[in-house]
Biopython code that builds the backbone (N, CA, C, O; Angstrom):
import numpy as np
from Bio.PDB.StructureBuilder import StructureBuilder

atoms = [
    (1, "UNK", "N", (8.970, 4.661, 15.817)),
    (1, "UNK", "CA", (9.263, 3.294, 15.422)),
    (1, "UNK", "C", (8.706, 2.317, 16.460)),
    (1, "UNK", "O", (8.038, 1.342, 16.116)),
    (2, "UNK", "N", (8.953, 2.558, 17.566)),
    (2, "UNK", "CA", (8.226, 1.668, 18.875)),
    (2, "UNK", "C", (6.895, 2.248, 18.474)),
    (2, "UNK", "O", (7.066, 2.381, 17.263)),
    (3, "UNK", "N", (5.853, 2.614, 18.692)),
    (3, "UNK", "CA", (4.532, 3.006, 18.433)),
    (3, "UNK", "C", (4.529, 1.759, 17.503)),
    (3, "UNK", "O", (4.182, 0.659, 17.934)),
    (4, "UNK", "N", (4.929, 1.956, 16.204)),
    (4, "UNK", "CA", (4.476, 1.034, 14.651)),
    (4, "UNK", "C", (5.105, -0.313, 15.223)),
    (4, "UNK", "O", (4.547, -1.286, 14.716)),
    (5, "UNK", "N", (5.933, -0.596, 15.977)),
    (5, "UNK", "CA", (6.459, -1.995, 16.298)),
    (5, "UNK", "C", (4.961, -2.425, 17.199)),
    (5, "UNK", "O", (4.206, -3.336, 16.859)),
    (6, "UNK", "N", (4.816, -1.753, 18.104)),
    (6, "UNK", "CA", (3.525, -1.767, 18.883)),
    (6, "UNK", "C", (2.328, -2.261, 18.234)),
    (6, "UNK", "O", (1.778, -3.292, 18.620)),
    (7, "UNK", "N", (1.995, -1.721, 17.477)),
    (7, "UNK", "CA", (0.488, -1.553, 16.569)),
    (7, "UNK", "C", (0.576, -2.705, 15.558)),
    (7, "UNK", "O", (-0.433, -3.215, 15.071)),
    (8, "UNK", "N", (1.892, -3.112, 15.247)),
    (8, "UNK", "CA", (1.768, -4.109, 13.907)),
    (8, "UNK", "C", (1.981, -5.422, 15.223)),
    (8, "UNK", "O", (1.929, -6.531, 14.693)),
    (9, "UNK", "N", (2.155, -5.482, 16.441)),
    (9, "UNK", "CA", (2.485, -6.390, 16.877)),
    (9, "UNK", "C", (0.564, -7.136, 17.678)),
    (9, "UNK", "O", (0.109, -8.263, 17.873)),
    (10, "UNK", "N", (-0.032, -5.485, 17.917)),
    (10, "UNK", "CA", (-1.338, -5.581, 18.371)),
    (10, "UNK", "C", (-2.331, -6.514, 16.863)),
    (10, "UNK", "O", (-2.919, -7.594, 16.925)),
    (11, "UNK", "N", (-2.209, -5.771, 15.912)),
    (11, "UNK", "CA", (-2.627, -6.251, 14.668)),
    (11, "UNK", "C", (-2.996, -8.052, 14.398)),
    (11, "UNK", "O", (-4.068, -8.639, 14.249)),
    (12, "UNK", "N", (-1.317, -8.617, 14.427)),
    (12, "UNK", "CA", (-1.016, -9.860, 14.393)),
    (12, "UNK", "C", (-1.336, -10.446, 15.439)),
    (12, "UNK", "O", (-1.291, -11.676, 15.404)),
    (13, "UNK", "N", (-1.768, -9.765, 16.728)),
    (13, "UNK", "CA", (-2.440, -10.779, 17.741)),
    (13, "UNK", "C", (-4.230, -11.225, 17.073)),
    (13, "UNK", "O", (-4.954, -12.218, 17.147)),
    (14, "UNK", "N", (-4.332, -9.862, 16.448)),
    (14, "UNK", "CA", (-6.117, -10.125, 16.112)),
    (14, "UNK", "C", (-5.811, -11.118, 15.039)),
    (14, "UNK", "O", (-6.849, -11.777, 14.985)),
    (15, "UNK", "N", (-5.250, -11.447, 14.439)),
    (15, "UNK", "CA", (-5.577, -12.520, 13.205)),
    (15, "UNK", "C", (-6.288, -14.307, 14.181)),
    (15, "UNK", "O", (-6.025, -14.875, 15.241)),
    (16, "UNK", "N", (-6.770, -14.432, 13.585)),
    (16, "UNK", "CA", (-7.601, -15.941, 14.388)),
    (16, "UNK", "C", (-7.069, -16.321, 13.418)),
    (16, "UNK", "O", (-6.710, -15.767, 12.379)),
    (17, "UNK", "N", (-6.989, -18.052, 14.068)),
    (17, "UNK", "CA", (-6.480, -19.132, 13.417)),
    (17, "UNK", "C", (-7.674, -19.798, 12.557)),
    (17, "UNK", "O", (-7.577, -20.754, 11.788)),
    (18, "UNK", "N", (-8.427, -19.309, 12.770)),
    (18, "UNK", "CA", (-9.519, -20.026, 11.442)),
    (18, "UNK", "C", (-9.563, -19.215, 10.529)),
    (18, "UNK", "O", (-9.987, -19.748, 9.504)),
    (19, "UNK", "N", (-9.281, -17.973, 10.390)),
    (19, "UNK", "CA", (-9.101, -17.434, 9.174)),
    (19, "UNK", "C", (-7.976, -18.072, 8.031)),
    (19, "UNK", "O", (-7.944, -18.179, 6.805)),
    (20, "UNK", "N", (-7.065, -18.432, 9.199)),
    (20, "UNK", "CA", (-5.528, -18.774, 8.676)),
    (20, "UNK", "C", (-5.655, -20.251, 7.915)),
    (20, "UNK", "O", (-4.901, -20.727, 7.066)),
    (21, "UNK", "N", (-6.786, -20.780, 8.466)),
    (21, "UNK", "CA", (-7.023, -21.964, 8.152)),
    (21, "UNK", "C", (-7.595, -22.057, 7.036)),
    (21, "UNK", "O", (-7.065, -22.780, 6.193)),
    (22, "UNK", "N", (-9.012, -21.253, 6.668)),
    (22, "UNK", "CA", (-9.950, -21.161, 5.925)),
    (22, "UNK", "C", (-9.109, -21.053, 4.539)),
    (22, "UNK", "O", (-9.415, -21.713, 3.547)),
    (23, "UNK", "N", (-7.965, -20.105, 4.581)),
    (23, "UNK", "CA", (-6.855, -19.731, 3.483)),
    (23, "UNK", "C", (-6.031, -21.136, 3.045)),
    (23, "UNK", "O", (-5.406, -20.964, 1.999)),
    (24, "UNK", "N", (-5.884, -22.547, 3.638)),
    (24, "UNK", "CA", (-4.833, -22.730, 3.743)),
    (24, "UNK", "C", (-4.927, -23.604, 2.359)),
    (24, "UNK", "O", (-3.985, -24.356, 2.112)),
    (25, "UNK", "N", (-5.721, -23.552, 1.704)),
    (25, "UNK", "CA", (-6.180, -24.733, 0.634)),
    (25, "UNK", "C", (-6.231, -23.504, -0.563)),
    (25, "UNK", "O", (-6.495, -23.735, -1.743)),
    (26, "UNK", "N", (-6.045, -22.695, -0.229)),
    (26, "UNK", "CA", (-6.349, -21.441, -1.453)),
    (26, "UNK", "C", (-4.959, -20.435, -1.234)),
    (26, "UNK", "O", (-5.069, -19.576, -2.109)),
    (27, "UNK", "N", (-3.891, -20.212, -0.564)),
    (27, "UNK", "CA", (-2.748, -19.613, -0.022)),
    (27, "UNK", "C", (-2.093, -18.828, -1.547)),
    (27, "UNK", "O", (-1.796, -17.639, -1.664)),
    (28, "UNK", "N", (-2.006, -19.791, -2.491)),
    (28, "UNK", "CA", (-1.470, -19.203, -3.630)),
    (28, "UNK", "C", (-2.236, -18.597, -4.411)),
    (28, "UNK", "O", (-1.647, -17.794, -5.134)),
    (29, "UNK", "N", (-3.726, -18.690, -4.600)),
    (29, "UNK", "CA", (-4.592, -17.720, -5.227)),
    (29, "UNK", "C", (-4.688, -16.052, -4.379)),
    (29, "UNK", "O", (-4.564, -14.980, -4.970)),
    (30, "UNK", "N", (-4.932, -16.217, -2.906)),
    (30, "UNK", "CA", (-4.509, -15.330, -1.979)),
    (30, "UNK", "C", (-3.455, -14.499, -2.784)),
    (30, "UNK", "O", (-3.776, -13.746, -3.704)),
    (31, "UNK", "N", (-2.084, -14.712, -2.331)),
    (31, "UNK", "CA", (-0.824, -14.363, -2.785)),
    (31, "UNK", "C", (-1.106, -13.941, -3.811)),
    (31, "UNK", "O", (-1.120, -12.713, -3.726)),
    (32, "UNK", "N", (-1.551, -14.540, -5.565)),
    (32, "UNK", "CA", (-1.461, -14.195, -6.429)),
    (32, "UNK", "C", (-1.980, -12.815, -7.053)),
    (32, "UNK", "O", (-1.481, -11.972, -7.799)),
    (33, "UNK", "N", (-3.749, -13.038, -6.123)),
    (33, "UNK", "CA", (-4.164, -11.667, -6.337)),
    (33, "UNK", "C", (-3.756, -10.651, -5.513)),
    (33, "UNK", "O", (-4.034, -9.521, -5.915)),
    (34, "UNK", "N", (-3.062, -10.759, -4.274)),
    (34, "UNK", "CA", (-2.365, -9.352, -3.386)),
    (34, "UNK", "C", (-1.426, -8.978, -4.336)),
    (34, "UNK", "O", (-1.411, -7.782, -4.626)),
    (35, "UNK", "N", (-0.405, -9.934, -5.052)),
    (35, "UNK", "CA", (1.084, -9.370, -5.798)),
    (35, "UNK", "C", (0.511, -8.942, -7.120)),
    (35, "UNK", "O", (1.097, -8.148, -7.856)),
    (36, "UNK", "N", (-0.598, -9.465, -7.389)),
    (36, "UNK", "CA", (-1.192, -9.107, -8.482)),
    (36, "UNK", "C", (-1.729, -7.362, -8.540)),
    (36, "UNK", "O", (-1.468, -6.458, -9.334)),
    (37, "UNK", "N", (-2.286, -7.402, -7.732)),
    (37, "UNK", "CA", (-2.819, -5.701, -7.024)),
    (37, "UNK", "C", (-1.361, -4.938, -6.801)),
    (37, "UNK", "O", (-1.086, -3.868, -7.343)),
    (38, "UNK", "N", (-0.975, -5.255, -6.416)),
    (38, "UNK", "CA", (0.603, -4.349, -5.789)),
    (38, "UNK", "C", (0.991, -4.223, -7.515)),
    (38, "UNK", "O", (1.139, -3.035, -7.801)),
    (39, "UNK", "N", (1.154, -4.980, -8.504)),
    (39, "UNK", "CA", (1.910, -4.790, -9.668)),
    (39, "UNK", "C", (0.917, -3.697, -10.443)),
    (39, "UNK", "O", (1.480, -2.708, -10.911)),
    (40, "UNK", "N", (-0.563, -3.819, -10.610)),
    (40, "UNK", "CA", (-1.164, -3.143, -11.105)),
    (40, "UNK", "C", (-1.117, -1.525, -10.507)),
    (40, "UNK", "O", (-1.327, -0.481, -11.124)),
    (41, "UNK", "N", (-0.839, -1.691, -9.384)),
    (41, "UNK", "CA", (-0.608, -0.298, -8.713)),
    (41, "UNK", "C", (0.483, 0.540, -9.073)),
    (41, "UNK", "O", (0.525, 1.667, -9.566)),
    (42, "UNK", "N", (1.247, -0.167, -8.759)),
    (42, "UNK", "CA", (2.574, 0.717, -9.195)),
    (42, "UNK", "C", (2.788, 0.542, -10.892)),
    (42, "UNK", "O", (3.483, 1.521, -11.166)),
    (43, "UNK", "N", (2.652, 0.123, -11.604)),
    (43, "UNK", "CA", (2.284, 0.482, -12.836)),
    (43, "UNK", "C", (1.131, 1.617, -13.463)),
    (43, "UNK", "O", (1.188, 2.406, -14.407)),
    (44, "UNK", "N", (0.224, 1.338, -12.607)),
    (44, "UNK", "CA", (-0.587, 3.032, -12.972)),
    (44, "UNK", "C", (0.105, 3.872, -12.341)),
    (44, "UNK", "O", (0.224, 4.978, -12.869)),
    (45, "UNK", "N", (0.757, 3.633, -11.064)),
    (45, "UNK", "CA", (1.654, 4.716, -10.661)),
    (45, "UNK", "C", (2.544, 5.517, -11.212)),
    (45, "UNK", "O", (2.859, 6.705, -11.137)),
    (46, "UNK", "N", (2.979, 4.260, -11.972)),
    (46, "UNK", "CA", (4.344, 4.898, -13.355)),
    (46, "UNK", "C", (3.873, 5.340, -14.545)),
    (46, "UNK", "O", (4.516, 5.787, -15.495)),
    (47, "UNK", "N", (2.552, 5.163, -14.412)),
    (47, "UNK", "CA", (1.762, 5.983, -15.699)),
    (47, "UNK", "C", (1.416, 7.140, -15.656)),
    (47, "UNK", "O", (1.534, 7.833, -16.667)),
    (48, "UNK", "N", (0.785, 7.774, -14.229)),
    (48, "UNK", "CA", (0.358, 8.893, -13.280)),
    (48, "UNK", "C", (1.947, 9.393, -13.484)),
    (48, "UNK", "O", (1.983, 10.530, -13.955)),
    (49, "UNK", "N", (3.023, 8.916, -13.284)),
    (49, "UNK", "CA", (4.316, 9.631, -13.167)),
    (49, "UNK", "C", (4.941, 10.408, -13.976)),
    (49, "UNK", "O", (5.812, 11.212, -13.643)),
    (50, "UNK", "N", (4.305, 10.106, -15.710)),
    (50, "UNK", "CA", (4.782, 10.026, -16.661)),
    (50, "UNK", "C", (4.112, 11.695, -16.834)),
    (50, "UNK", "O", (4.593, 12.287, -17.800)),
    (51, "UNK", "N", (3.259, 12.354, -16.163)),
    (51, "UNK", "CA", (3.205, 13.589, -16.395)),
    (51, "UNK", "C", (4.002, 14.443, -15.744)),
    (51, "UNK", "O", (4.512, 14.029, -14.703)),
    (52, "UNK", "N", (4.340, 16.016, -16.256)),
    (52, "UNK", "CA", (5.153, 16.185, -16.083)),
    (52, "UNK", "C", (5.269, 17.105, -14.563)),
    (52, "UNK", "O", (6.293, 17.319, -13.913)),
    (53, "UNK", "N", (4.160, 17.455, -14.326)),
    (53, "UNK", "CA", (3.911, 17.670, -12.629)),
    (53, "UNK", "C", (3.767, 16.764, -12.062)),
    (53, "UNK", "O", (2.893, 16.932, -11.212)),
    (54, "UNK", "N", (4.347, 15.409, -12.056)),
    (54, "UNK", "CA", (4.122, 14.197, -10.927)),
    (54, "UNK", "C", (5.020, 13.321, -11.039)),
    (54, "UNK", "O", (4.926, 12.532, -11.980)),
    (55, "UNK", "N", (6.329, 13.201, -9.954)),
    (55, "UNK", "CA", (7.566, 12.284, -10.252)),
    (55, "UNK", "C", (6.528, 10.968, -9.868)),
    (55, "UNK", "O", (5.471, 10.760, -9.271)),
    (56, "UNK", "N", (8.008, 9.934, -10.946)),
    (56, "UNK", "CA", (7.179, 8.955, -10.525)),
    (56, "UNK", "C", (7.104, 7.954, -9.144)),
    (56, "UNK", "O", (6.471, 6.899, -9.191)),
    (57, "UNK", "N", (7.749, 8.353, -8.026)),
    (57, "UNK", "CA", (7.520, 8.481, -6.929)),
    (57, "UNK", "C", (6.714, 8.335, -6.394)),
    (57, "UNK", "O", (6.249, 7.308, -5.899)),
    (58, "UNK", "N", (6.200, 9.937, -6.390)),
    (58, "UNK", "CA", (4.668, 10.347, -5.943)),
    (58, "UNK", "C", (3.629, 9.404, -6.841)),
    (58, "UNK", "O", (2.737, 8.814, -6.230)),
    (59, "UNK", "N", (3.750, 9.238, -8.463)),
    (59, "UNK", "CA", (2.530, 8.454, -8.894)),
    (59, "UNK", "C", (2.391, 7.042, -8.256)),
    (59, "UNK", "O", (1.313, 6.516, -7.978)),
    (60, "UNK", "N", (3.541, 6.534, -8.073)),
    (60, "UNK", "CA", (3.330, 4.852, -7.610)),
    (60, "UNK", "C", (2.733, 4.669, -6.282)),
    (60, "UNK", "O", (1.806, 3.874, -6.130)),
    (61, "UNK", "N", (3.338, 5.546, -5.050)),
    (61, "UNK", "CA", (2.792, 5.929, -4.404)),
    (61, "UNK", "C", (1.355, 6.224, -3.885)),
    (61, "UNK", "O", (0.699, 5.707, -2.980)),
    (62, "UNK", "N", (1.117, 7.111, -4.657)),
    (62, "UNK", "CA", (-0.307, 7.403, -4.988)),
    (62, "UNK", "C", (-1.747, 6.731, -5.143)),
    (62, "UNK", "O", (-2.856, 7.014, -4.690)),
    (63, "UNK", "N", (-1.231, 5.658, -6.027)),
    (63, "UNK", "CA", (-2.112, 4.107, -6.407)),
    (63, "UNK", "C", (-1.812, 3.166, -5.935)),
    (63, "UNK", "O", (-2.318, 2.139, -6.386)),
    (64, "UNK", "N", (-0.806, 3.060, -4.754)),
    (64, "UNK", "CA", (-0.641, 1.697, -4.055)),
    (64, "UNK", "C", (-2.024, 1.839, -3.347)),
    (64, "UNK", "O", (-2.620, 2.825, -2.913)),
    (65, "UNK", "N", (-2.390, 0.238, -3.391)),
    (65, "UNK", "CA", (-3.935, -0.033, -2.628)),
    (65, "UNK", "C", (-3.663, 0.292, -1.170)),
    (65, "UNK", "O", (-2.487, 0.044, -0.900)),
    (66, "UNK", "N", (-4.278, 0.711, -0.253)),
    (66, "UNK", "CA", (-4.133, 0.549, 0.699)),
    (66, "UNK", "C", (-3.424, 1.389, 1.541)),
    (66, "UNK", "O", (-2.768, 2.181, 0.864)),
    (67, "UNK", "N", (-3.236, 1.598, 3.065)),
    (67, "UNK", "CA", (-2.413, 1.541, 3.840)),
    (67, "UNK", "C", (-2.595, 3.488, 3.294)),
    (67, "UNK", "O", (-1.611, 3.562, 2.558)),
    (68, "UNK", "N", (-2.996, 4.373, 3.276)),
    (68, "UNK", "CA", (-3.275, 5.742, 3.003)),
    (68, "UNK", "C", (-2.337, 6.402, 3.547)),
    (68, "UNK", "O", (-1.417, 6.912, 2.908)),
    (69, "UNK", "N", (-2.514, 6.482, 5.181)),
    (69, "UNK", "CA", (-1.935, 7.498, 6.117)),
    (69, "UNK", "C", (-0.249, 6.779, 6.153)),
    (69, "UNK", "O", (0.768, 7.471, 6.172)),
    (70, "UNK", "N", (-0.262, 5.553, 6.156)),
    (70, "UNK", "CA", (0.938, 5.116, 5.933)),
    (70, "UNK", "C", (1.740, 5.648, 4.866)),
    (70, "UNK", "O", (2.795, 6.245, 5.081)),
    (71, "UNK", "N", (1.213, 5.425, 3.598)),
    (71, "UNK", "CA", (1.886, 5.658, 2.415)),
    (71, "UNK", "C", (2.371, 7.446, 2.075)),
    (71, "UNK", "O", (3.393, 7.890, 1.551)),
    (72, "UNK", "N", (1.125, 8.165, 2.643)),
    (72, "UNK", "CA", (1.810, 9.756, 3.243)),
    (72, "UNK", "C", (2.542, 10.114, 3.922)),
    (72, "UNK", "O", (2.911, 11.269, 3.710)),
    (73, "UNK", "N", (3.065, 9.504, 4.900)),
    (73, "UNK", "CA", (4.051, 9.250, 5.635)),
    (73, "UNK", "C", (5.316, 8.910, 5.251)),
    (73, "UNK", "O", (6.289, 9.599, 5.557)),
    (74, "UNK", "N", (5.392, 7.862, 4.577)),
    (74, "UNK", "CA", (6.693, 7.393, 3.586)),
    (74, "UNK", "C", (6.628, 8.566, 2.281)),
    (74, "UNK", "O", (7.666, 9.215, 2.154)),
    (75, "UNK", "N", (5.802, 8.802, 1.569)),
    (75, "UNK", "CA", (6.117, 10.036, 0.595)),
    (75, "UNK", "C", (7.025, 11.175, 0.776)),
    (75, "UNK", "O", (7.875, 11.780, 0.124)),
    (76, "UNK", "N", (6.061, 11.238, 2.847)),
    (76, "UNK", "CA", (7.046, 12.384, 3.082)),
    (76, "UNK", "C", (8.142, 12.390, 3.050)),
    (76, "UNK", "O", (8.721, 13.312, 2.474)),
    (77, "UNK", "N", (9.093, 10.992, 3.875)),
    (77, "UNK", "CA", (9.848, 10.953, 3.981)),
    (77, "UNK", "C", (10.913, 10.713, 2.680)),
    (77, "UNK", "O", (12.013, 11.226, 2.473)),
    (78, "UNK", "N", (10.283, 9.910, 2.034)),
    (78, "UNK", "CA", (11.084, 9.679, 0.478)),
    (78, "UNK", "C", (11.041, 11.006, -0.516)),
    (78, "UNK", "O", (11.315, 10.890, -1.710)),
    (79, "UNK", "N", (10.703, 12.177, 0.029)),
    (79, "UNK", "CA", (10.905, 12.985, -1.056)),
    (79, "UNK", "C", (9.966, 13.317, -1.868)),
    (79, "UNK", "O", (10.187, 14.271, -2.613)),
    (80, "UNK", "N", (8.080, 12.304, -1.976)),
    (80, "UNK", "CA", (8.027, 12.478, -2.893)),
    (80, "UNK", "C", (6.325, 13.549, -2.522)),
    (80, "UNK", "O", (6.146, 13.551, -1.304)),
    (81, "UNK", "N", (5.534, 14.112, -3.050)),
    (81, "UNK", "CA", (4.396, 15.440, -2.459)),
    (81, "UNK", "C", (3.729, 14.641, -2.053)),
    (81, "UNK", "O", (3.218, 13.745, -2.724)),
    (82, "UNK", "N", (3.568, 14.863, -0.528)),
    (82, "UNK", "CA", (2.715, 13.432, 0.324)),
    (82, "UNK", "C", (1.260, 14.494, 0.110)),
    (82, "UNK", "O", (0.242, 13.883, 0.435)),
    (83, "UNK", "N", (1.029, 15.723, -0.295)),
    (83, "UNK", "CA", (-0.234, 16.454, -0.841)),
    (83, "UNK", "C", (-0.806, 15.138, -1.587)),
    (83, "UNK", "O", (-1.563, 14.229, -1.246)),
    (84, "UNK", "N", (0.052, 15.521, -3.001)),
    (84, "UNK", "CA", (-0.284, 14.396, -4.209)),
    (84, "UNK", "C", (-1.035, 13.109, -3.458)),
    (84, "UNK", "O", (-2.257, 12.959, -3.433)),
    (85, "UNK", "N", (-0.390, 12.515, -3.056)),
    (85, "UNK", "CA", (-0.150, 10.905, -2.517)),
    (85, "UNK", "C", (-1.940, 11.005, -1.754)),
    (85, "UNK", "O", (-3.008, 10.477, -2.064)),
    (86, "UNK", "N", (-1.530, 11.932, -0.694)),
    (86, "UNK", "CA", (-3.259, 11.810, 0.106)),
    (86, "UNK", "C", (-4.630, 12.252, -0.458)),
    (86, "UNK", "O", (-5.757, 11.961, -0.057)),
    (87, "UNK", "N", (-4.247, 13.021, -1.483)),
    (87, "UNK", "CA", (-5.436, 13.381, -2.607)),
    (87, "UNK", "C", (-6.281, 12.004, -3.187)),
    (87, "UNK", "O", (-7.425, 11.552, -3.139)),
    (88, "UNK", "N", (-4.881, 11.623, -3.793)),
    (88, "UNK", "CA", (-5.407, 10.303, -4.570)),
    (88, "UNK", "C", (-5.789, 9.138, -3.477)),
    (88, "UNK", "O", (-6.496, 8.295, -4.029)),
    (89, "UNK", "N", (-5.641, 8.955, -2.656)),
    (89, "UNK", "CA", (-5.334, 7.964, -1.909)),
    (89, "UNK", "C", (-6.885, 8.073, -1.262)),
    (89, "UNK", "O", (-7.735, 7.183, -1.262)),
    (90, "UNK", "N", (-6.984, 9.296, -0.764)),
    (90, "UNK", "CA", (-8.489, 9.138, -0.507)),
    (90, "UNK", "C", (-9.896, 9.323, -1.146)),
    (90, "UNK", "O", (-11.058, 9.202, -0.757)),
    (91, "UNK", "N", (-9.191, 9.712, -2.446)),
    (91, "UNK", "CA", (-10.694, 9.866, -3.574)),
    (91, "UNK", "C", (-10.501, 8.356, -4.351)),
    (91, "UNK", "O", (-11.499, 8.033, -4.994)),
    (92, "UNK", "N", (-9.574, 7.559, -4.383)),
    (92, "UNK", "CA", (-9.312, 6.594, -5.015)),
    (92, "UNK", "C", (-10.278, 5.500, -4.129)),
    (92, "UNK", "O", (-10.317, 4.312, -4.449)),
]
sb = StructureBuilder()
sb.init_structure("model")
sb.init_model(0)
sb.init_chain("A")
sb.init_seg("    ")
for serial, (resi, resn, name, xyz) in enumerate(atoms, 1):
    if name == "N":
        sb.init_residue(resn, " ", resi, " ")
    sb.init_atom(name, np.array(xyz, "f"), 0.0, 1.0, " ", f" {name:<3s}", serial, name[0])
structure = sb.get_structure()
């Protein structure tokens, strides 16, 4: 947990303020398409789930954008085949 407090704290130092800026006139299109991506994900996730070798857990999981080694990590821990999860995650 200190390590990931560490690394997300290193992370947020790299963001520059002109990026932050460049966003600031567009913030809700930003937003719209990240929550937009996150909904499409976990909805194919729950589609991937709907077979009968793959809780739907592991499918949502699976198709979240992003964040790979992370999201195998939480699979593991939630129970759900962090196998599954890193298959897709890196051919996706």
């Amino acid at each position: 947990v200190a390590a990931q407090g560490v690394l997300g704290v290193y992370i947020g130092t790299m963001v520059q303020q002109d990026a932050l800026s460049a966003l600031r006139d567009d913030w809700a299109i930003v937003l719209g398409v990240a929550i937009g991506t996150l909904v499409l994900s976990v909805i194919a996730g729950a589609l991937l789930g709907m077979r009968r070798d793959v809780t739907a857990l592991t499918g949502s999981l699976a198709l979240v954008a992003g964040g790979a080694s992370g999201l195998v990590a939480i699979a593991r821990e939630l129970g759900g085949d962090d196998r599954v999860v890193a298959v897709v995650q890196y051919l996706r």
